[in-house]
N, C-alpha and C positions, 0 to 999 in steps of 0.2 A: 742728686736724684735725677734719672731720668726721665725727660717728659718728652709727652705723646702728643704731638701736632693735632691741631682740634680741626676734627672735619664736619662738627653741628654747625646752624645755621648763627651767626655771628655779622657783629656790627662793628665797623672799622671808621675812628676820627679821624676828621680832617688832617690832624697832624700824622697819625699813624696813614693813612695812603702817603701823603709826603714822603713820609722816611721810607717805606715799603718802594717808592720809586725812586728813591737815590740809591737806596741799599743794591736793588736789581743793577742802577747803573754803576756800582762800584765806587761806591762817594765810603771816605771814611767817619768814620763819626765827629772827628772836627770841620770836616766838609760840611757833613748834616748839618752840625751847630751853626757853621758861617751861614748855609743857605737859608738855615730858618731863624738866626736871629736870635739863638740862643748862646749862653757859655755852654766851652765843653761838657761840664758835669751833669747841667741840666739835659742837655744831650744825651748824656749815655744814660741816666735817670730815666729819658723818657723812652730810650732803645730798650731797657731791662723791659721797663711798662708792656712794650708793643710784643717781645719775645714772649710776655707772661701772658701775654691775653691770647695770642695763635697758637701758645702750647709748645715754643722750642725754647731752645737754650742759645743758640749763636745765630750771628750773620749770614753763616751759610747754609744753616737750617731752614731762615728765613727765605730768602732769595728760594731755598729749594720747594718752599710750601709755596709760597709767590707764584712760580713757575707751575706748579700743579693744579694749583687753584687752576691757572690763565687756560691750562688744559685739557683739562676735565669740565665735567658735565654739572658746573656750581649752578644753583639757578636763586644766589643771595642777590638780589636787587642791589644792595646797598654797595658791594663790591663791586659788582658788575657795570654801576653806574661813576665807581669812582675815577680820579684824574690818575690810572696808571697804564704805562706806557705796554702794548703788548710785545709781546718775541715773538718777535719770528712769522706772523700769522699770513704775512704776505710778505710780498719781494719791496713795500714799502716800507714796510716795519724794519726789517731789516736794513734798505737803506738808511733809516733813521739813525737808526743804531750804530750803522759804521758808515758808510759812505755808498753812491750811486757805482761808483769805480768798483773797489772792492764786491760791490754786491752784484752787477752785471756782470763780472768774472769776465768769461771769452764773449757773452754776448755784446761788451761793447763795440764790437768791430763791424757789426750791424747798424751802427748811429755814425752821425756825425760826417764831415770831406775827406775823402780819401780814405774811405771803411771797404767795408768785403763787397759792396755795390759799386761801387771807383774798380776797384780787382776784376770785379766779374767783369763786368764793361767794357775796361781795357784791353783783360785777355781776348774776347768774343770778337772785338774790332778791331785787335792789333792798330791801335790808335798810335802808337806811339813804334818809333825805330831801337833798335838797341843806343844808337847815340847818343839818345836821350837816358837813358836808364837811371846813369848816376845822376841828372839834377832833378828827374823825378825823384829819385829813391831819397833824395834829400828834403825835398818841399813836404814830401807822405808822411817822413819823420818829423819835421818842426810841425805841420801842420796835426797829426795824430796825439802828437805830447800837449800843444795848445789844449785839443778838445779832451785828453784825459785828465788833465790840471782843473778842466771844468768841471768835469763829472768828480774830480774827487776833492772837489771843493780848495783847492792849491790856488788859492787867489794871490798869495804874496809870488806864483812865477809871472803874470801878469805885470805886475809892477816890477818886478825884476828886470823883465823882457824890455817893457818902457823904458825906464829909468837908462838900460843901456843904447837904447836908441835904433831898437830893431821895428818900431812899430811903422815908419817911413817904406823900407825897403821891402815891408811883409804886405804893406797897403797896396804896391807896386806890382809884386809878384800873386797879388791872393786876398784881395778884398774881403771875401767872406772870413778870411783866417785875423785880418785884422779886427776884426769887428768880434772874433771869438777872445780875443787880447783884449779888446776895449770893455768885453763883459766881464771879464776875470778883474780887472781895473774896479771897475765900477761895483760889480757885487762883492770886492772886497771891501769897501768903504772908501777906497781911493776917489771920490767923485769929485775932485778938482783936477785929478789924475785924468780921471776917465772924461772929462771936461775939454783938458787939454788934449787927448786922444780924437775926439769926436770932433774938434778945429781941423785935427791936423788932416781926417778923411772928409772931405766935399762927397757931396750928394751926385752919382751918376748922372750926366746928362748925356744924351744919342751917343757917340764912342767915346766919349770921353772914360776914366779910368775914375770908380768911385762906389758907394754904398747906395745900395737902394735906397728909396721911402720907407719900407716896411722896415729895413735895417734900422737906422735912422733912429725913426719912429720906438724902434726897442729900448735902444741904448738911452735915449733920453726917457721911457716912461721907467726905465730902471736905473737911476738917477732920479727921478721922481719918489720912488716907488721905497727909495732909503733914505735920501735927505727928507723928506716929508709927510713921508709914509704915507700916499697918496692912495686911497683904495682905486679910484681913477686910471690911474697908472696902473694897478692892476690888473681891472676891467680890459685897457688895449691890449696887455700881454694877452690874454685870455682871446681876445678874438682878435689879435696877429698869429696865434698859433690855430686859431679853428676855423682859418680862411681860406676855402675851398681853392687859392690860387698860390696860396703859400708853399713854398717846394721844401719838400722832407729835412732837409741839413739845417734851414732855419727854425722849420717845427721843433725838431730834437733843441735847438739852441734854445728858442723860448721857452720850452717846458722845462729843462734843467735850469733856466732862470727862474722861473716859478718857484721850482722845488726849492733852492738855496733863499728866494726870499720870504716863501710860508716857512720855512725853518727856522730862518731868525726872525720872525715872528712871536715863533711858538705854537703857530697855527698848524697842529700837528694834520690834523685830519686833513687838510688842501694839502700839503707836503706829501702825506702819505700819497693822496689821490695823485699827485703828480707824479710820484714817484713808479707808481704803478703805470699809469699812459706813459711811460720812456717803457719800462722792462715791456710793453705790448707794442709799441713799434718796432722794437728790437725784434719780439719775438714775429713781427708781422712781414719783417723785410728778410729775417731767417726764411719761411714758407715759402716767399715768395722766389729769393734766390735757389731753395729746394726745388720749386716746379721748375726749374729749365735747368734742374742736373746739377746745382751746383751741393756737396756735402761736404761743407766746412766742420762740421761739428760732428761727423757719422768717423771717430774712432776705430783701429782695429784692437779690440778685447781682448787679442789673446798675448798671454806673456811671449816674451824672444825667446829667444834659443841664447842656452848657456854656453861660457867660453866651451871649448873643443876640452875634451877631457876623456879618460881610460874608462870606460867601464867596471873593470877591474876595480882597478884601485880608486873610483867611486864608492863600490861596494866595499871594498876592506874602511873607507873614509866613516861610512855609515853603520858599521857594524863596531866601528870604535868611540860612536857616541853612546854617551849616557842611556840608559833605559829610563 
């Protein structure tokens, strides 16, 4: 028999929001059962339950009513205040759901060393000679890969990176970029790793070659911040990133720390909110590069032009298709 999704006003258990947000994230019903603690059977026992009470019959009914509810105009309290995850509602949500990487699309080239602000710069000053070309276009690339392995949460290339023994020559050549390896280290759970990382960079002094305080000062309250779960160590992320003297590449760095450590958390709502302040400095240093002529992102719309071809026998081509 088939049934009609219920759109009266309706009361959802604690265990039905559970399942209603696994099911959206594509959990299967032995998943369900593992995360809730039950045997399979009592699982799909209690999936029939939750189908018979919203009024479908399958999984993808669910998730489909799920999704409608989330976007439409429900004004059920009891839904509205439960623990389910929304789609899509913002560029945080989304991150959630897949990753800062994937979800910035091209606006990552807006964040981070050697982004479309390094590009503009360089062109406007001709800063550099063609000699140099290839060991720039080399440092752009190791240094680019670093900070999208961060953004897309790729903490095992960090320790890869380590483990083969690049994080010396990278400290040498690019301070800031070691310190983005020592985060990758560290926010993977490596913090003996990242332990050894933070020895092997000393603290800047007058020219000498090294990481700042405020560096430093990161990398250790994140280290704090997973071995101990320090709220402390939180707190300094939070105002190493909102310190009127902090320069942009370190901001983007602290907030995408943020992000990765309210996520394993579960602290969704700071994750989201972090997730949102990266997608608004991207979009902040976009504007910004706009006002002085720069259109990385301004497309031409209109299709190419097709191979060289007859007229003719276009038309006889087209008149031999199907109606």
């Amino acid at each position: 028999m088939k049934t009609t999704p219920k759109t009266e006003p309706y009361s959802l258990t604690e265990t039905e929001k559970k399942m209603l947000a696994l099911l959206v994230k594509g959990a299967s019903s032995k998943k369900i059962a593992q995360s809730l603690g039950y045997k399979d059977g009592t699982a799909r026992v209690y999936l029939s339950a939750l189908y018979k009470h919203i009024g479908v019959s399958n999984k993808t009914s669910a998730v489909t009513w799920y999704i409608a509810k989330q976007g439409g105009e429900s004004t059920d309290a009891t839904f509205a205040s439960g623990n389910l995850e929304p789609i899509d509602q913002s560029f945080g949500d989304r991150a959630l759901r897949t990753d800062l990487l994937s979800s910035l699309g091209m606006m990552e080239i807006f964040l981070g060393a050697y982004g479309k602000v390094w590009e503009v710069s360089n062109r406007l000053t001709k800063a550099h000679d063609d000699s140099d070309a290839t060991a720039i276009g080399k440092a752009r690339r190791q240094s680019r890969s670093l900070w999208c392995a961060l953004l897309a949460g790729d903490f095992a290339k960090g320790k890869r990176e380590f483990d083969a023994g690049h994080l010396s020559d990278l400290f040498i050549a690019s301070p800031g970029d070691a310190v983005v390896l020592a985060s990758l280290v560290i926010l993977g759970g490596y913090t003996s790793t990242g332990k050894k990382a933070l020895s092997a960079m000393p603290q800047k002094k007058a020219a000498t070659i090294g990481i700042t305080l405020d560096e430093r000062r990161a990398l250790l309250a994140m280290v704090d911040a997973i071995e101990k779960r320090n709220d402390n160590a939180l707190g300094a992320l939070h105002q190493l990133a909102a310190s009127a003297k902090t320069k942009p590449n370190f901001r983007h760095l602290v907030t995408v720390g943020l992000f990765h450590l309210y996520k394993m958390r579960g602290d969704v709502d700071r994750a989201r909110a972090c997730a949102n302040a990266i997608w608004s400095e991207a979009e902040s240093v976009r504007q910004q590069l706009q006002a002085v002529g720069d259109r990385t992102l301004a497309v031409d719309s209109r299709l190419p032009d097709p191979p060289v071809y007859s007229r003719a026998t276009l038309s006889a081509y087209i008149d031999k298709l199907p109606a």
